[in-house]
Each structure stands twice: as C-alpha cells, then as structure tokens.
Short mmCIF file of the C-alpha atoms (twelve columns), coordinates in Angstrom:
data_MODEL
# 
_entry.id   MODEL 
# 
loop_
_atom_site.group_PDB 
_atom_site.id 
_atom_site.type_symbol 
_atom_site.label_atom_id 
_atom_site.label_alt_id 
_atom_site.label_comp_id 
_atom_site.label_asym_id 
_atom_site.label_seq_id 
_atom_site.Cartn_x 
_atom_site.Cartn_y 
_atom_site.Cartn_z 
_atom_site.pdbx_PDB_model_num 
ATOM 1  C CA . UNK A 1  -38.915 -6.572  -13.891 1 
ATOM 2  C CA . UNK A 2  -38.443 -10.398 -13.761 1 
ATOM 3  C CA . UNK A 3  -40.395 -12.974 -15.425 1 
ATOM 4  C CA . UNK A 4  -42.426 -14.329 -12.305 1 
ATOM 5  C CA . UNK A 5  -43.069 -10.705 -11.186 1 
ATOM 6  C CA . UNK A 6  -45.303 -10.184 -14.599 1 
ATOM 7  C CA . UNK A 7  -46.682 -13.367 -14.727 1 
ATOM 8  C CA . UNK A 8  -47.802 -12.390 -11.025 1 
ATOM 9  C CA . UNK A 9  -49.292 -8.929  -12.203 1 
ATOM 10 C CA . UNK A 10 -51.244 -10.602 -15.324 1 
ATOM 11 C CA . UNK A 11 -52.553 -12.868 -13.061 1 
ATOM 12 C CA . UNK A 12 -54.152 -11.024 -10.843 1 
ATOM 13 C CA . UNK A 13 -55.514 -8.460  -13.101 1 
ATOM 14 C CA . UNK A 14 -56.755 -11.177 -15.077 1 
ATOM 15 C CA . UNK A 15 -59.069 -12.186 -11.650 1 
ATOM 16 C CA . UNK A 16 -59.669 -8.659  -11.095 1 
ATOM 17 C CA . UNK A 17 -60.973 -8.194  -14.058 1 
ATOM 18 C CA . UNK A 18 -63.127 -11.114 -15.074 1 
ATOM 19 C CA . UNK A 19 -64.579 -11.054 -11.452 1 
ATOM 20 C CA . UNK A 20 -65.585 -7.332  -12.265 1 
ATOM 21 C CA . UNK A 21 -66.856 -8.480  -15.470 1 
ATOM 22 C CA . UNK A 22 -68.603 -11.029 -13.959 1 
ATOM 23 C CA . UNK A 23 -70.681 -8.092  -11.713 1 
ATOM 24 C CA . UNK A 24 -71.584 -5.811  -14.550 1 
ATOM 25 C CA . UNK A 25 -71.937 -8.382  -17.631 1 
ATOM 26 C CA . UNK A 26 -72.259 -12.241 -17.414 1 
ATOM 27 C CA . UNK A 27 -71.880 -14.761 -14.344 1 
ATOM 28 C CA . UNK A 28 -69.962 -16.583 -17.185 1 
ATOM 29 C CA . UNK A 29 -67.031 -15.156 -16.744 1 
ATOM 30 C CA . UNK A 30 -66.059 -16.843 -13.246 1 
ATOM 31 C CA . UNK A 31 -65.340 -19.691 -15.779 1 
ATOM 32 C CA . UNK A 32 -61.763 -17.215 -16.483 1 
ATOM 33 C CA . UNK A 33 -61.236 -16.669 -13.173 1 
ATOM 34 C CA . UNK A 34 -61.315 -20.567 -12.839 1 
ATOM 35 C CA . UNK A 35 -58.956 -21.320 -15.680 1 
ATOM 36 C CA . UNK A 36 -56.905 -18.622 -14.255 1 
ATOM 37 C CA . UNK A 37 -56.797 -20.337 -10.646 1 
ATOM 38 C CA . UNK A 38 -56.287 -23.887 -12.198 1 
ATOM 39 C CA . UNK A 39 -53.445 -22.614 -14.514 1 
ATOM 40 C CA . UNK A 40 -52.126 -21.248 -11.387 1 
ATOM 41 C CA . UNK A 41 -52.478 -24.643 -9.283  1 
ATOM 42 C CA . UNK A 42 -51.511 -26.561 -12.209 1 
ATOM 43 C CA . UNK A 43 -47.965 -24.298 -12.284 1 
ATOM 44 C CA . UNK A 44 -47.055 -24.528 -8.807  1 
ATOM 45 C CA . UNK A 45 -47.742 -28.476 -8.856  1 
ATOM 46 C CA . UNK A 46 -45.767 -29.173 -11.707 1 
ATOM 47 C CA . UNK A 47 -43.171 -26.077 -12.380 1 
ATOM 48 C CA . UNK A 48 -44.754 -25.656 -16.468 1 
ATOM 49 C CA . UNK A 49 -46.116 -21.840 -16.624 1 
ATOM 50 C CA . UNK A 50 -47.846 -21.235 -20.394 1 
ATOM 51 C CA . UNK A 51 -47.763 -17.954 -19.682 1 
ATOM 52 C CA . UNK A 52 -43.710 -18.105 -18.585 1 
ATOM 53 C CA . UNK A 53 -43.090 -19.081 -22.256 1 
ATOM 54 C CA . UNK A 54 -45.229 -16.429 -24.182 1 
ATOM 55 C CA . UNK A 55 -43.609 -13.879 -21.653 1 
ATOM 56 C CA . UNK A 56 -40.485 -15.261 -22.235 1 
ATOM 57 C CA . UNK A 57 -40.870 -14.456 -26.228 1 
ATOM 58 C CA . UNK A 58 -41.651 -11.004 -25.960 1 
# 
C-alpha cells in the first residue's frame, strides 16, 4: 500500500472518529477534526505532509 494511500486512510478515520467523539463525549473535539482539515489544506497548498514523514519512518 503506498504512502499517500495511508496517509488518506488515517485521515479520514481520524475525522470519523473525532466527529463521533464529538457526539457521544465533548463538542471539543471538532477542534481535531479542524487540525486535521487544516493539515490537510496546508499539504495540498504547499506539498509538506507531517504525517508523510512519520509514515515514511515506520
């Protein structure tokens, strides 16, 4: 499985979860799904993916 493919999966389950979370625990955690959609934007804009790297180590 490539590298984008994963960072693809974590992504999403990474929304999927803290939105769930968000339901049955705190409205706080919309503040990861943010992060998550900015780390996203911030990726496509200028081609640096944080999560690429730790991915890339293991």
């Amino acid at each position: 499985m490539s590298i984008e493919r994963k960072i693809r999966i974590l992504a999403g389950t990474m929304i999927l979860t803290s939105l769930a979370l968000s339901q049955l625990h705190s409205i706080y955690w919309l503040f990861l799904t943010g992060f998550v959609g900015l780390n996203l934007l911030q990726s496509s804009v200028t081609g640096f993916c944080p999560a690429e790297k730790i991915l890339a180590k293991l």
